[in-house]
C-alpha positions in Angstrom: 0.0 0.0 0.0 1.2 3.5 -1.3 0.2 7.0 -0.2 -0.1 7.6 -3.8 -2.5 4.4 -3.7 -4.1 5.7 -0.5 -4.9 9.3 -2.3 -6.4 8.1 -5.5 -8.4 5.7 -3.6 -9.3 8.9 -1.6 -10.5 11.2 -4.2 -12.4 8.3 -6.3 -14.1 7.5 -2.8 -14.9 11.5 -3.1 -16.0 11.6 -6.4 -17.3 8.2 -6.8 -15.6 8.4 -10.5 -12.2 6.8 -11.7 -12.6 9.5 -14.7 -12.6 12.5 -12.2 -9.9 11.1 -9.9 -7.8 10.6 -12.7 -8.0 14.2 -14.4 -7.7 15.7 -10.4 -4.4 13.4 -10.2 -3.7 14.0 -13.9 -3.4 10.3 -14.6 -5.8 8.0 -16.8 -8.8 6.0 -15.3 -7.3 3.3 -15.8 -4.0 3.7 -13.8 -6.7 4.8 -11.5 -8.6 1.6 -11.5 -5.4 -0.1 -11.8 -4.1 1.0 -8.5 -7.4 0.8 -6.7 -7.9 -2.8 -7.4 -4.9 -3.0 -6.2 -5.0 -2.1 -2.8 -8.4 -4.4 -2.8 -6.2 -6.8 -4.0 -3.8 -6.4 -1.0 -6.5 -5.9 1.5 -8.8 -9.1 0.2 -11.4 -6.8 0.1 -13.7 -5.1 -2.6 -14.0 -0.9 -2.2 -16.3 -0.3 -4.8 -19.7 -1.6 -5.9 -18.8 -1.1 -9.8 -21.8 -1.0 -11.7 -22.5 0.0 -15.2 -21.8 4.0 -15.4 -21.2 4.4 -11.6 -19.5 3.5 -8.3 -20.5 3.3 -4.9 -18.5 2.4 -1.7 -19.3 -1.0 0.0 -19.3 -0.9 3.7 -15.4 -2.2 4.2 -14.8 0.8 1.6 -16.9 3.4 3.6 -14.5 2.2 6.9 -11.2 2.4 4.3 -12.1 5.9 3.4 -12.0 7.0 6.9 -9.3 5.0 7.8 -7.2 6.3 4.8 -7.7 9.8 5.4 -6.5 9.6 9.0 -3.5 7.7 7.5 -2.4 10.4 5.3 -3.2 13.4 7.7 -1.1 11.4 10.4 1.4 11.2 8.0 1.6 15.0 7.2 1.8 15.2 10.8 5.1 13.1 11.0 6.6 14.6 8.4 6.5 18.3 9.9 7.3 17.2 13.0 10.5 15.5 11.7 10.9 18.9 9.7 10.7 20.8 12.6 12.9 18.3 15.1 15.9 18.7 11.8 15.4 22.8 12.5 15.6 22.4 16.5 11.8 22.8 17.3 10.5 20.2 19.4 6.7 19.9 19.8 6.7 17.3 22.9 
């Protein structure tokens, strides 16, 4: 699992379109779809309800979605406190 994987799963989860997510992240739909199955791939675990001309979250996708998004903020989170900690600030 990839942040990058993590934030297209994000913004299709948002959008409910592989299309849109890929012109927001400037990529096709189908690297989009491409990367999302394969976190459900890794996760055993289907995201998306994929049905003729739209998309839905299933219930493990709805938990994933909040999950992610706590990932990634958390993440920002490390990353300027490590920032700060290299410049002599120390937030604890």
């Amino acid at each position: 699992m990839t942040t990058n994987q993590l934030k297209y799963f994000i913004t299709a989860a948002e959008t409910l379109s592989f299309t849109e997510a890929g012109r927001r992240h400037f990529i096709s739909q189908t690297a989009i779809t491409q990367h999302v199955q394969a976190l459900e791939d890794q996760l055993k675990e289907n995201l998306f309800v994929r049905e003729k001309r739209r998309v839905h979250l299933t219930p493990a996708g709805e938990i994933f979605y909040m999950e992610a998004k706590a990932i990634l903020e958390r993440s920002k989170i490390a990353v300027n406190r490590a920032r700060n900690a290299s410049d002599g600030i120390s937030d604890s």
